[in-house]
N, C-alpha and C positions, 0 to 999 in steps of 0.2 A: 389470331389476328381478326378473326373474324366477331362481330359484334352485332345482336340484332336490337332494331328500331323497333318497340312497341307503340300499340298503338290502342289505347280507347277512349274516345275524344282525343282530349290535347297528348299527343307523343312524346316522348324521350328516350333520348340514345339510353341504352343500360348494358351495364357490362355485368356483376353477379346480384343485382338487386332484381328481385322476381314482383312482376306484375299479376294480378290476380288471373286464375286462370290453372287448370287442371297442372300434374305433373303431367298426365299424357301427352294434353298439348302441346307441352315445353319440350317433351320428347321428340314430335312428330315436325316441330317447327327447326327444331335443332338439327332432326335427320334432312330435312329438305334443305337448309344451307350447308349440309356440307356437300363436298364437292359439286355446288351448284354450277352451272355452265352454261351461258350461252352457245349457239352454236350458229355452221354455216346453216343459211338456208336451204333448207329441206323441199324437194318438190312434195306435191301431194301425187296420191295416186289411185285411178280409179277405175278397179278390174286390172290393174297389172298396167295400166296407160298411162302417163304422166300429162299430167290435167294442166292446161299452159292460159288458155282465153277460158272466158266463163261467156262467153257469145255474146256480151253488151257489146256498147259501143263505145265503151272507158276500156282503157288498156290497163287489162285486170288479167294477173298470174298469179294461181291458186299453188298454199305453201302450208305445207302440215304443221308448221312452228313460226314462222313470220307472216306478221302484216303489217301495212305499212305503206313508203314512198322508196323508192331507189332511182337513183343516179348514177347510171354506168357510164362512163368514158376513163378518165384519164387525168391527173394531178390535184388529185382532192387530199388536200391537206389540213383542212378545218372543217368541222360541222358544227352545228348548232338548233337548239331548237327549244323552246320554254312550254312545259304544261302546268297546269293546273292538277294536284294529285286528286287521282276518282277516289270514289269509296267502292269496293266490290259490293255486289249485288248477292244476298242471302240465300241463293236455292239448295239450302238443307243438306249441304256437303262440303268439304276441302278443295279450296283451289286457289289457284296462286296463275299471276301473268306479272308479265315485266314493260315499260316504257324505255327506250334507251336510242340513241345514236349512235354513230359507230360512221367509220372508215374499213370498208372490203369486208367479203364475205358473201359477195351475191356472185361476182363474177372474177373476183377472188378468190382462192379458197387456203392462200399460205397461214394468213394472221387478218385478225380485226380487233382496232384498237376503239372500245366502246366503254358505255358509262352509261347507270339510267337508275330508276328504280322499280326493286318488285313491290306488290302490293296484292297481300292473303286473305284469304278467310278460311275462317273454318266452319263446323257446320252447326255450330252453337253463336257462330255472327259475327264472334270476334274477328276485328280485322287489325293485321302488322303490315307496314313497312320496313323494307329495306333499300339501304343505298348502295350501290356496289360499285367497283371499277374491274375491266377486266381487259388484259389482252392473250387475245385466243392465239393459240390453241391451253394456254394454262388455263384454271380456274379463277372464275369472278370473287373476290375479294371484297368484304362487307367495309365501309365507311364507320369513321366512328364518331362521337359526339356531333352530329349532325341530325335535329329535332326534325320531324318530318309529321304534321295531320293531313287529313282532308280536306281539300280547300285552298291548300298552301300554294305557291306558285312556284317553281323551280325553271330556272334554267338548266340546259344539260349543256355541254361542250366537250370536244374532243378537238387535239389537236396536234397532228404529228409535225415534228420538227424534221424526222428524216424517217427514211424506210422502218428503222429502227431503235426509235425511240419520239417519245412523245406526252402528251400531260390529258388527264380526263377531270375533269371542272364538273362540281354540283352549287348552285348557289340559290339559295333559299329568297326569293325577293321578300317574302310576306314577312319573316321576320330577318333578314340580313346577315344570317348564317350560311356558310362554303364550307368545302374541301376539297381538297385535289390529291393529286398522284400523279408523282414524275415514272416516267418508265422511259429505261435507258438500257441500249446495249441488248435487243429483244432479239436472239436468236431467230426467230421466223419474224419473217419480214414482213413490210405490208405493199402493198402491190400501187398503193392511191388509186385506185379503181371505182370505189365505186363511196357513194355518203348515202347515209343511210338515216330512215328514221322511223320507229318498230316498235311496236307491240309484239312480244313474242311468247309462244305457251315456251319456257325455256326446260332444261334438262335440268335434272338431279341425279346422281347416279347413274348415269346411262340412258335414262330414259324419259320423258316428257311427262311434268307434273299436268294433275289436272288441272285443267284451262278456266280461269275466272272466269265469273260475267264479271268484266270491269266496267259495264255501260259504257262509258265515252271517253275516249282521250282524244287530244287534239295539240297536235306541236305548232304554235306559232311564231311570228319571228323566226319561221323556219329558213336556214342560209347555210351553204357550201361556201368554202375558197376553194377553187380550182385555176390553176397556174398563177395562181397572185391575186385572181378578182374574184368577186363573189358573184355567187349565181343562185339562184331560188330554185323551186322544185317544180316550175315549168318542164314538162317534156318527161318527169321522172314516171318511171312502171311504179305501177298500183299491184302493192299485193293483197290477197285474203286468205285466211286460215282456213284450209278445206279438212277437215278430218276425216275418213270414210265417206259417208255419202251426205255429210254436216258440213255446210260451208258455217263457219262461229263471225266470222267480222261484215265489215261491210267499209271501205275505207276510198277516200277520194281527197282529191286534191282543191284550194279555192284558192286563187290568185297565184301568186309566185313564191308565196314563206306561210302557207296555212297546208295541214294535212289531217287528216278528221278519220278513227277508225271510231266502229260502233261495234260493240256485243251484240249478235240477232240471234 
């Protein structure tokens, strides 16, 4: 089921047609989507403490795997948010980060029904894209014929129709390409807690790929439905990726549907 987006210059979905590019790589790329995963939000932690404000005066809570905006309360049935895909930044190693939205998982911890994409490199430059769909606690599932470059613009959307079941939306505005995925009948349920919009170092196997520089992403036209109406990202917590003693993001809010993380 699973299918990866290549990418150097212009992209195309491919299924057994191989793009230039070591067997290693193809190994090392293959090993990291499988059982790829997003997960709940992870505190960070520092000396054994659980790291909560970063002492500004932006409500900022530091998280070893998400950054980003959250919206805690209650009847969030839709999110939304459109970037522009980055290009990772070359610093002479492997790493991979994901862009995505989502429903629960901050202040939920049953299910999050989410959709985004990742975006690699490795330490020869090359860079992939992938579009995925996932509702957690399963594994994130790759999109297919869905062409994806640098540059491109994407809407993402997520939208549950009930606790347990709901649809995850990619649509390509730059060239007017979509996909979706219905999920119906989801065992773990979603709590409508919380919308989310996230840069995440996400898991592979159990444990946390190393963390891109993705320079900038920024979700615009960023918007929740909660109990029927829409609401923006006023009021929402500010996260940052704290690793060890390494904060990696830098991420703020601007008006009411803008949210801005940076690679530092």
């Amino acid at each position: 089921m699973k299918t990866t987006i290549l990418a150097a210059g212009a992209l195309l979905a491919t299924g057994a047609v191989a793009a230039p590019g070591t067997a290693a790589r193809w190994a090392n790329h293959a090993a990291r989507r499988v059982n790829r995963s997003s997960g709940l939000r992870l505190p960070a932690e520092d000396n054994g403490v659980t790291a909560k404000v970063n002492g500004t005066d932006k409500n900022v809570e530091y998280s070893s795997n998400w950054a980003g905006a959250v919206l805690s309360s209650s009847g969030f049935t839709q999110v939304v948010g459109t970037i522009i895909v980055p290009t990772p930044v070359n610093t002479g190693s492997d790493g991979s980060a994901s862009a995505w939205v989502g429903i629960d998982g901050d202040t939920c911890g049953t299910a999050i029904l989410q959709t985004g994409l990742d975006f690699s490199i490795t330490a020869s430059g090359e860079v992939s894209y992938d579009a995925w769909y996932e509702w957690f606690p399963d594994y994130a599932y790759d999109f297919s014929g869905f062409p994806v470059q640098a540059g491109d613009e994407i809407r993402i959307t997520v939208t549950a129709s009930s606790p347990a079941a709901g649809v995850a939306i990619l649509e390509n505005l730059t060239t007017g390409g979509s996909v979706s995925h219905e999920f119906t009948n989801q065992e773990n349920q979603l709590c409508e807690y919380d919308a989310e919009w996230i840069v995440e170092d996400y898991e592979s196997g159990g444990s946390l790929v190393a963390f891109a520089d993705f320079d900038s992403v920024t979700f615009t036209d960023a918007s929740a439905i909660q109990n029927g109406a829409q609401v923006g990202v006023d009021g929402a917590a500010i996260l940052d990726i704290k690793q060890g003693d390494s904060v990696l993001t830098d991420c703020s809010t601007s008006g009411s549907s803008s949210v801005t993380c940076n690679y530092v």
